[in-house]
N, C-alpha and C positions, 0 to 999 in steps of 0.2 A: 567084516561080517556080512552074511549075506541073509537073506529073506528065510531061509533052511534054519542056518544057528542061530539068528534073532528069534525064531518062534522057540528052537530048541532051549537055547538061555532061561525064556521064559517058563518053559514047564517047566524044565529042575527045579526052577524058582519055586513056581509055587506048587511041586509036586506032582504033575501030570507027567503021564510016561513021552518022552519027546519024540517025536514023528522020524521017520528016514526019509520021508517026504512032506510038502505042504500043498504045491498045487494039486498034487494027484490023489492030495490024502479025500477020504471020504467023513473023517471023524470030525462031529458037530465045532468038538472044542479048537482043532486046529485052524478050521474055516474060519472060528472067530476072530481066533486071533490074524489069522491072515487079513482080514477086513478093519483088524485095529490096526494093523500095521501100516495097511493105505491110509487111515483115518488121520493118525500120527504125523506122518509125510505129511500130508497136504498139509494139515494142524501149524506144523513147525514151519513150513515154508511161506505163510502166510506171515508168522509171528515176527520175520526177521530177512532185511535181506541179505542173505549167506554169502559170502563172496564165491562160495562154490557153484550157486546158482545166479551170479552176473552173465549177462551177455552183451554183443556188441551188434551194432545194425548199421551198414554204410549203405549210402546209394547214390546213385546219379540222376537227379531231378529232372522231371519230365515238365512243359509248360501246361500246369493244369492244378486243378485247386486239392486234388487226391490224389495221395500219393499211396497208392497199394504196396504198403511195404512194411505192413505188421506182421511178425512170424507166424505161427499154426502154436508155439509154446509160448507165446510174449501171457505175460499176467499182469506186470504192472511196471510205467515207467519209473528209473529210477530219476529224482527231481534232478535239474540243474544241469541235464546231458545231453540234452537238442543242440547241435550246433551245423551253422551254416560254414562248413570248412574251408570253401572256395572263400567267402568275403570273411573269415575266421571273427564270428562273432558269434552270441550264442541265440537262441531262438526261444522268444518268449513262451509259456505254457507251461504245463495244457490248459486251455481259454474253460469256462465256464462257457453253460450256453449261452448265458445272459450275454456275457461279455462277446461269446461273437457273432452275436445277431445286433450288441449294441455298435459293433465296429462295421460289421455289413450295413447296417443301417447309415453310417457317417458317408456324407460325403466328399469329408477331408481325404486324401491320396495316406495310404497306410506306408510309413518307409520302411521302421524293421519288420523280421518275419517275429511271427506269430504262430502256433499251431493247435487244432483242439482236437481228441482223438473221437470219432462218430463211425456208429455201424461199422466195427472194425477195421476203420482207415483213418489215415491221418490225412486231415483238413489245414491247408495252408494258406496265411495271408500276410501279405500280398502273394498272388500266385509264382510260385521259384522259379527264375530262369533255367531253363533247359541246359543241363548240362553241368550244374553247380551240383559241388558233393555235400552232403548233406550224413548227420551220423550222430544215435544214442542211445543208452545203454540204457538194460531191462533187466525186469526180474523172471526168469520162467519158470514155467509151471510144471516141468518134467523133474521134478526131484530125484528122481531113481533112473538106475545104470543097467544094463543087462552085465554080463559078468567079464566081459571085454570094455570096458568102460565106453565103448563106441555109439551103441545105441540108447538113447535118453527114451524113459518110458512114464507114464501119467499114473498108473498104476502096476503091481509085484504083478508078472505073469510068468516069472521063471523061477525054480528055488535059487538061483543062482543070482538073483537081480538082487541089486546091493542101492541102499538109501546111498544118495551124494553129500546128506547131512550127516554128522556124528552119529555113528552105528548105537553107541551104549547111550544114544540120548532115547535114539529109536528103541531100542531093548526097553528103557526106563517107560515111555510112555505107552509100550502097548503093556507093559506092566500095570501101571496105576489105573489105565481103560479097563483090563479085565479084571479087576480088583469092583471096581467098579460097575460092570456088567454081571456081575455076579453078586451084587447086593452085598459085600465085603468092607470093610475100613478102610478106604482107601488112603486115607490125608500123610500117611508116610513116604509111601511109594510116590504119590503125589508133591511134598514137599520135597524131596532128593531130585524128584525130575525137575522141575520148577528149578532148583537152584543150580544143579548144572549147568540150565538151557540160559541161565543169565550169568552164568560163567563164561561159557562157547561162544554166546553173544558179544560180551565185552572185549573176547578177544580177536574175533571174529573179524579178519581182512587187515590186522594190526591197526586198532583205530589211535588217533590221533590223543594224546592228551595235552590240556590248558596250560600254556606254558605262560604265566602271568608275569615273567619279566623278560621276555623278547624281545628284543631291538630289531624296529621301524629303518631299518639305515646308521650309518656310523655316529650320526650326533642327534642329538633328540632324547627327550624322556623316553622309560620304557613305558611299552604300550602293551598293555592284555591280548594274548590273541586268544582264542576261543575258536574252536571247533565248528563248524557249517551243521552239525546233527549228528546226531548218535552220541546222546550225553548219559551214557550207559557206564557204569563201572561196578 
C-alpha cells in the first residue's frame, strides 16, 4: 500500500469521498490525514526497532578521538553492536557524560575501547589505531520508501511513497488519529491498532524464545537460557 491507498482505505472507512490524489490534493480533510500519516511513521518507528529499519555502519579508523561517521538517517544505536573488528572485541557504550569526563579525568592508561556519541560524532577512548575496522548497527529514522524502494524519505512526499513498516498498522493508526482529531470515540480503532502493533512486534525479525531446558554442552545440568531483550510476546 502506498501513501495514495492508505489515505483512500481510510475514507471508505469512515465515509469521506477518497481522493485520486493526496499530495496535490487541496481538500482540508485529506491534508490531515496526510499529516497523520507522517505522524504515525515516526510514532511507530520510535515504538520498536523494526528489523525493517536496521542498518549497518563499517569504517576504517582514523588516529583521533572523533570519528565522523554517524549517518544523516542514524536515530538511535541498537545496544550491544559497537565492535572493534580488527582486535574482534566489542566496544564498551555509549559512556554517560559522567562516565567519560570520569575516565578523562583518570590517569590510569584506558586498555579496552570505550565510545560516547556528542554533537553528532562518536567520541573514542582510547584513541583507535589507524586503520582498525570498526562497525555497528542503527535504527534509522527514514521510515518511508519512494515507490522504487531505492530512495528512503523522513517524510510522504509522493502518492506513491510506501511506509517500510506494516501498511494496515499505518492504515489503523492514521485511523484511530483522525477519529480522534475530530472529537470522535476513538478507543476501538485505538485498541485494534494497539494490538496488532504488539502483534507485528512480537514477531518482528523472528525473535528468540526462552528455551528453559537447553544444554550448556553434552554433560552438565540444563541451564535456562534467556533472551538479551525483547521479552515481548
Amino acid at each position: 500500500m502506498s501513501l495514495l491507498t492508505i489515505v483512500q482505505d481510510v475514507c471508505n472507512r469512515v465515509g469521506v469521498p477518497p481522493p485520486s490524489s493526496v499530495i496535490s490534493s487541496a481538500d482540508n480533510t485529506v491534508k490531515q490525514m496526510q499529516a497523520l500519516a507522517d505522524q504515525e511513521v515516526k510514532d511507530h518507528a520510535r515504538a520498536h526497532a523494526w528489523q525493517v529499519l536496521q542498518r549497518e555502519v563499517t569504517w576504517i579508523a582514523t588516529a583521533t578521538e572523533e570519528q565522523n561517521v554517524i549517518p544523516m538517517d542514524f536515530d538511535r544505536f541498537i545496544p550491544y553492536t559497537m565492535y572493534n573488528r580488527t582486535r574482534n572485541r566489542i566496544v564498551s557504550g555509549p559512556l554517560t557524560p559522567k562516565e567519560w569526563q570520569d575516565l578523562k579525568g583518570r590517569a590510569a592508561v584506558i586498555v579496552y575501547d570505550a565510545f560516547r556519541q556528542r554533537g553528532d560524532k562518536l567520541l573514542f577512548m582510547p584513541v583507535p589505531t589507524a586503520g582498525q575496522e570498526y562497525a555497528f548497527e542503527y535504527v534509522t529514522k527514514y521510515a518511508i520508501s519512494d515507490a522504487s524502494g531505492n530512495t528512503p524519505k523522513l517524510k510522504f512526499s509522493a502518492d506513491g511513497d510506501v511506509p517500510l513498516v506494516d501498511e494496515e498498522l499505518t492504515t489503523l493508526g492514521v485511523l484511530w488519529r483522525w477519529y480522534r482529531a475530530k472529537g470522535l470515540d476513538y478507543a476501538e480503532a485505538f485498541n485494534s491498532y494497539e494490538t496488532i502493533k504488539r502483534e507485528l512486534m512480537s514477531r518482528d525479525g523472528g525473535q528468540r524464545g526462552a528455551d528453559l531446558g537447553q544444554y550448556r554442552g553434552f554433560r552438565g545440568p540444563r541451564i535456562p537460557i534467556f533472551p538479551d531483550s525483547d521479552w515481548l510476546v
